[in-house]
C-alpha angles and dihedrals in degrees: 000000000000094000089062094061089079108006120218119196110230124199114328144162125236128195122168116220147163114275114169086342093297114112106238135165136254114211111186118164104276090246089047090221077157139049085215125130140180113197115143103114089244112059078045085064087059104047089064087069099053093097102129089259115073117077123213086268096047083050099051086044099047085046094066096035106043093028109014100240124140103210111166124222093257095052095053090039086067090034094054086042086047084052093048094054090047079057091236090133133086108233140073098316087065108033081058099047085048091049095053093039093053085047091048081045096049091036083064122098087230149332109289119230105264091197109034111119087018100047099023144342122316094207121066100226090058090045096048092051083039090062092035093057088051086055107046081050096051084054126185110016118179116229133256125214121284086225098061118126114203135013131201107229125171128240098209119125110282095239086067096031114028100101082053086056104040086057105053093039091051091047099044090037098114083049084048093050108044097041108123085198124030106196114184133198120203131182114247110227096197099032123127111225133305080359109156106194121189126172126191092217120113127244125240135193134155094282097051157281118312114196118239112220097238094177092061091048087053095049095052088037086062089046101059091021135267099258092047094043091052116020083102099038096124091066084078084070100072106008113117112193088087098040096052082059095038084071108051083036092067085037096062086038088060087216107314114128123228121181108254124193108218111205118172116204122208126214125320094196102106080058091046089053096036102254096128132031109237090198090061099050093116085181093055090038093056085039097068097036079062102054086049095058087044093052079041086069117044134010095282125183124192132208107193096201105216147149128210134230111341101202135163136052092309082067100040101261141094117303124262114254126190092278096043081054095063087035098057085050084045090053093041094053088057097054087049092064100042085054088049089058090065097221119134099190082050083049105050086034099061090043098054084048087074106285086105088070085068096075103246106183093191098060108111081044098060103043087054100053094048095047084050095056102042108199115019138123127216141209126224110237106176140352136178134171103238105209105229100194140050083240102058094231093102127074158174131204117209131183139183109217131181115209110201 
């Protein structure tokens, strides 16, 4: 196997864990088409070697010098054949496990719940009480316009959310109902970064199939360019951000099917550093033209599925006192107001300005969006702080917001 003459780690997965009260490392290939994990330290050794540029021989070598371990040929040999198999490799083992599991994926007729009996109900009946418990609570909502275009709406758990959810659905329900074209951007946990990621498969939960509009995937595919539009098609399978709005979406539908478009967006933050100019992206330029000639055409209405600031040591940083605790509603607030004003330069702007540290995991979402609509302005409907540790020192903000 060619690949295994200088081994290249693909894209994995690592967790760190407690194994025999020593702290180790799973590694497990980033799609998870295997069960697959590699997690003995060292075999983890290893594995940081595994940068397409050492051969068997430089990795022996770099073992005893840099760790002190004496590994023979033979031994590695078996280890790197145990990580290709893992398909934590780049190379043929994995390119062809990735091929048959996006097949399996397509030949599908359509893309199973990955939540449904963990995150919420699996039956309808039990989903459907579920939501409407999360309405009656939220009470009296005022209504947005039926003309509205695009809503904010989180993709936290419903146990944390729901009332968050309940409140901007029920507001924006006549703007729900009476979209012709539901188009919905999620961010994409495990995306690199600028990655836009569609699928044309359609999207299933308890309470039904929604088709997906698979004319209009192809005709942005062929905008920013097939390889790029679907080389991470397979993160749809288990991404959540669209799934958790799927849901709401066919509940305040009562049943009655509209095509969506799914598209999953990756990190903002070398635009955030300055690695990378937003205003020369020619492939996210000619996206959202796109996507303005698409809402141009039909009664569209876009979710932009995203969270707020992620801050505290869940999230690798200090924990959140008392006062952190005002300030993150204070910063929040700001940002809520900044995303109110519909401006997507404002937007970027503000969050390049800082806010990006704060861990906004809607960002790419919400530029989008804005950039999609051109001149609106929004209302904010609903907003929590979701706690994100059994300390309390951990949290989430959340918000539900209308664009006009």
């Amino acid at each position: 196997m060619d690949h295994l003459h200088k081994p290249k780690l693909g894209n994995i997965s690592v967790q760190r864990t407690i194994y025999q009260n020593e702290p180790i490392f799973i590694l497990q290939d980033g799609l998870k088409l295997t069960e697959a994990t590699i997690y003995p330290p060292q075999q983890f050794a290893v594995a940081l070697l595994c940068d397409g540029r050492h051969t068997l021989s430089d990795i022996e070598r770099n073992l005893k010098n840099r760790y002190g371990l004496q590994v023979t040929q033979a031994v590695l040999k078996d280890l790197l054949e145990q990580f290709d198999q893992a398909l934590l490799l780049e190379g043929d083992t994995y390119n062809k496990a990735k091929l048959a599991a996006i097949e399996t994926y397509r030949s599908a007729p359509h893309r199973p719940s990955a939540l449904a009996g963990g995150a919420y109900p699996a039956q309808a009946g039990a989903l459907r009480q579920m939501l409407k418990g999360y309405v009656d609570k939220a009470g009296s909502v005022a209504p947005t316009a039926a003309n509205s275009r695009a809503i904010i709406s989180p993709h936290i758990d419903y146990h944390r959310g729901g009332p968050v959810y309940a409140k901007v659905w029920t507001s924006a329900a006549e703007a729900v109902r009476q979209a012709e074209l539901v188009i919905i951007i999620g961010t994409d946990h495990n995306g690199s970064y600028g990655t836009i990621t569609l699928t044309p498969q359609n999207y299933a939960s308890p309470l039904g199939v929604l088709p997906t509009d698979t004319d209009l995937v192809d005709h942005l595919a062929g905008v920013i360019g097939p390889e790029h539009a679907f080389r991470d098609e397979l993160h749809h399978r288990g991404e959540h951000s669209i799934e958790l709005d799927i849901v709401w979406l066919q509940y305040l539908r009562e049943g009655k099917p509209c095509p969506v478009v799914p598209i999953l967006t990756g990190s903002f933050r070398h635009f955030m550093l300055g690695e990378a100019n937003i205003a020369e992206d020619k492939p996210l330029k000619a996206f959202v033209a796109a996507l303005r000639e698409i809402m141009a055409s039909r009664r569209t209405l876009i979710v932009a599925s995203g969270d707020l600031a992620h801050m505290g040591p869940a999230f690798d940083g200090p924990s959140i006192t008392p006062a952190g605790y005002e300030k993150m509603k204070v910063d929040d607030q700001a940002l809520l107001n900044n995303l109110c004003l519909g401006s997507a330069g404002a937007f970027f702007d503000f969050m390049k300005a800082g806010q990006f540290e704060r861990n906004v995991c809607g960002l790419s979402p919400f530029y989008l969006t804005l950039s999609a609509l051109q001149k609106t302005k929004g209302q904010t409907i609903s907003y929590d702080l979701c706690p994100a540790d059994q300390n309390n020192s951990s949290f989430v903000s959340v918000c539900g917001l209308v664009w006009e």
